[in-house]
N, C-alpha and C positions, 0 to 999 in steps of 0.2 A: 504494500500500500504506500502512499503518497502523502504525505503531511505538511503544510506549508505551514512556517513559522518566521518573521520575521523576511519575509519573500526569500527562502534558504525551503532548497529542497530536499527532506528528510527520508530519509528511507531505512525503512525496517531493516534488521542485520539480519545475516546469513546466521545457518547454527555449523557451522563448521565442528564444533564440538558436542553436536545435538543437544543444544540449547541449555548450557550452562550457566547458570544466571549469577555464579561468582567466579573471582579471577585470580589471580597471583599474579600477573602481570595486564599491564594496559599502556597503550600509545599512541599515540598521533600520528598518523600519515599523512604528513602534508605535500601536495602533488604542485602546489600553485600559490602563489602570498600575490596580493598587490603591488601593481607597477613595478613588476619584477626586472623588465626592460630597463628601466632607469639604474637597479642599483639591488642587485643577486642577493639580499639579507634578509632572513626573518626574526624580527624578535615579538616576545612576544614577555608582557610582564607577571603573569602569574596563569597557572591550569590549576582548574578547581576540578573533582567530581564531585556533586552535589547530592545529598539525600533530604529532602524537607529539607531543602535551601541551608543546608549545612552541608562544610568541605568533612568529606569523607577522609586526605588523604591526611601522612602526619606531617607537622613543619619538618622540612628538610633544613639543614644545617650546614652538610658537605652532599657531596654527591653519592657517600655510601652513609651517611649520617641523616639521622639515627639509623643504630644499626639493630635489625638485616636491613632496612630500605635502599635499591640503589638507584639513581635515577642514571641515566645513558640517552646520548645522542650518535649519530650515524654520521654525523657531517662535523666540517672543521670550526670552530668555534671564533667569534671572532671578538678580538680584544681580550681582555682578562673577564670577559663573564663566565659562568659552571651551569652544568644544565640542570646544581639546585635551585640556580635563582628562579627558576618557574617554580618552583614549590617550597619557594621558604616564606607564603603567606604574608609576603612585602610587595606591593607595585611599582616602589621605588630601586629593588634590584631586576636585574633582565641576563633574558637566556638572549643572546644573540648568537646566529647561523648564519654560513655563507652555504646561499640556496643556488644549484645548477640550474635555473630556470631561461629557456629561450625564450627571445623576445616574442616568440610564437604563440607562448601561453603552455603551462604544463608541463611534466619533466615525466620521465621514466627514471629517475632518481630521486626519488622522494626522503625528504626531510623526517627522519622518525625521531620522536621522543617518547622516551621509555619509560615507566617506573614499577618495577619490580620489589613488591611487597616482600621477599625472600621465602625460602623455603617453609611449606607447612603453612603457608601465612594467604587467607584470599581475603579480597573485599567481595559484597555483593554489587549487582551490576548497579551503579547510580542513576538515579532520574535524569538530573543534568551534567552536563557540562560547560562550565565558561572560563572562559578568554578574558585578560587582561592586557590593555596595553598602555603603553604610556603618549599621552598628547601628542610626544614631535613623531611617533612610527609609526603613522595612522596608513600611509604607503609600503609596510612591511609584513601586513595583516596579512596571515594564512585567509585563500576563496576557496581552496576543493580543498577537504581533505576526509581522514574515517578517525572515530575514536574505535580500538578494537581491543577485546581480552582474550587472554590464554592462560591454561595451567602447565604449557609445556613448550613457551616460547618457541615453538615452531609453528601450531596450526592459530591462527588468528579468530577470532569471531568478528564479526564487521557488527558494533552496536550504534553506529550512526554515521549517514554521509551528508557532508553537506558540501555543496557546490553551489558556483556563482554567489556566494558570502559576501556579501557588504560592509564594509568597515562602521565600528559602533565607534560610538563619542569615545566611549571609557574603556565598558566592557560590553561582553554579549553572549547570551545565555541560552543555551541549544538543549531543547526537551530530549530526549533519549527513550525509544520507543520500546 
């Protein structure tokens, strides 16, 4: 089914895992950020999953802090940011990424961020998820990407896609079907 929220189109996830509804692992695939042609970076200042409009995830501190927590990214990092700053519950720290995006739109090399709850350890699937960013990166803003879970970081669940994404003031809040 088709859900339109915030003119962002939602689509029910796959059960790749026949429909596991907690995870030990979750990430972002980001395929596409805004005015990618100008300037190949995404940042993005805080990922929340939400349950009753509460962050599910815990403050990060370092990138394997608190431990087991580890958070991981796929791409080269740019300047001295850590890809805890998306989850150390500050909007004044940032994850920034150097994204391979052609000026065409789109990559087959997609931007993943990761966070790995550690071993023995799941969340259940959250309601939302939102995006933070900061005033001056409103052209750095993930358009297509999936939030997805797994208990065995290889097979993915797709629990939300959103494409052609609009840049929000601040932040922006994606219901989770």
């Amino acid at each position: 089914f088709i859900k339109m929220v915030f003119n962002t189109n939602i689509l029910a996830g796959s059960s790749g895992q026949g429909g596991v509804e907690a995870f030990r692992y979750y990430q972002l695939n980001i395929t596409a950020i805004e005015n990618a042609e100008s300037a190949d970076i995404l940042i993005l200042a805080e990922i929340e999953l939400l349950t009753g409009g509460s962050s599910q995830l815990p403050t990060m501190t370092g990138n394997a802090a608190p431990s087991p927590n580890v958070v991981s990214v796929n791409k080269t990092l740019r300047g001295d940011t850590q890809p805890f700053g998306a989850f150390d519950g500050s909007t004044s720290t940032l994850l920034q990424l150097f994204f391979d995006q052609p000026s065409t739109g789109g990559t087959t090399n997609p931007a993943i961020i990761k966070f790995d709850l550690g071993s023995g350890n799941t969340l259940d699937k959250p309601d939302q998820l939102r995006l933070n960013r900061i005033s001056s990166s409103a052209e750095y803003f993930p358009t297509n990407f999936t939030l997805e879970g797994s208990n065995d970081d290889s097979s993915y669940d797709v629990l939300l896609t959103v494409t052609s994404n609009t840049m929000p003031s601040q932040s922006k809040t994606y219901d989770i079907p």
